[in-house]
C-alpha positions as CSV (number, residue, x, y, z in Angstrom):
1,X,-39.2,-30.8,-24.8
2,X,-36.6,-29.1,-27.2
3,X,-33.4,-28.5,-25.7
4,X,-32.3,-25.6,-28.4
5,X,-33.7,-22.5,-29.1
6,X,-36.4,-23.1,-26.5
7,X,-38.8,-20.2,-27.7
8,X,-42.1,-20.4,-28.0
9,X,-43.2,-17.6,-30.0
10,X,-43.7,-19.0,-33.5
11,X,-47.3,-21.3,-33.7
12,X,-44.8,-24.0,-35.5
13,X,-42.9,-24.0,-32.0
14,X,-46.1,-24.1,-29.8
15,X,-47.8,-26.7,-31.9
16,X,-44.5,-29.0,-31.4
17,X,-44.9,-28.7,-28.0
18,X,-48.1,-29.3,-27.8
19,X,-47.8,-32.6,-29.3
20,X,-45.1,-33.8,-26.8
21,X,-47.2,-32.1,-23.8
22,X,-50.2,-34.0,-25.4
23,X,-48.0,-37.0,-25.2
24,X,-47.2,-36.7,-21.5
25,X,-51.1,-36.3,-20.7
26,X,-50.1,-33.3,-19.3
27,X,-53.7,-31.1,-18.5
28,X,-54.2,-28.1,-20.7
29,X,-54.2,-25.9,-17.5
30,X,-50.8,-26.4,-16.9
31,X,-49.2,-26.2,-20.3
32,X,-48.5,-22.5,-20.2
33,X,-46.8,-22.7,-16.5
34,X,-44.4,-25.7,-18.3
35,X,-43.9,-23.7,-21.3
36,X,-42.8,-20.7,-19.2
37,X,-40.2,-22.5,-17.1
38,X,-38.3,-23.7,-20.4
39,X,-38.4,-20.3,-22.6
40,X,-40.3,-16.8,-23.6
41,X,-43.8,-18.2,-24.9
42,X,-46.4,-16.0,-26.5
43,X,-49.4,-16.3,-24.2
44,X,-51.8,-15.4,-27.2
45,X,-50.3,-17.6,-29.8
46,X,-50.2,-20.4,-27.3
47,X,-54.2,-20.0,-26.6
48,X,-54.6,-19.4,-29.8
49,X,-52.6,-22.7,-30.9
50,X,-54.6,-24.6,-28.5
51,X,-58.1,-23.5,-29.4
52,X,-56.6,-24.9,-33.3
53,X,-56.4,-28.3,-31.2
54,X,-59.8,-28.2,-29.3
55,X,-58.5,-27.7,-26.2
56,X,-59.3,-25.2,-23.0
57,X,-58.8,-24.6,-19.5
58,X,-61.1,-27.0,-18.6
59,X,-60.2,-30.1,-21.0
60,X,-57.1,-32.7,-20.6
61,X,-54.5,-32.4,-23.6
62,X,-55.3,-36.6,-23.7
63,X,-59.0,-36.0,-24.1
């Protein structure tokens, strides 16, 4: 994750997370959660962000 300016409010900042949460196989359910322990996210952006990617509650960020 990105040590500076750790907020995750723009859909370039959610979409770079993502990727590295994607990377870590972490599962979609619990990228919010991780986001919100490192910095302010927007909730709606992020859901938004991840239906861009294919991705829901019920899906791994690997699959």
């Amino acid at each position: 994750m990105r040590t500076h300016s750790a907020r995750y409010d723009t859909r370039e900042t959610l979409m770079e997370a993502l990727r590295e949460l994607i990377a870590l196989q972490v599962p979609a359910e619990d990228v919010a959660p991780v986001l919100c322990t490192i910095g302010p996210v927007d909730l709606d952006l992020l859901a938004d962000c991840m239906n861009d990617v294919g991705l829901n509650d019920n899906r791994s960020l690997a699959a």
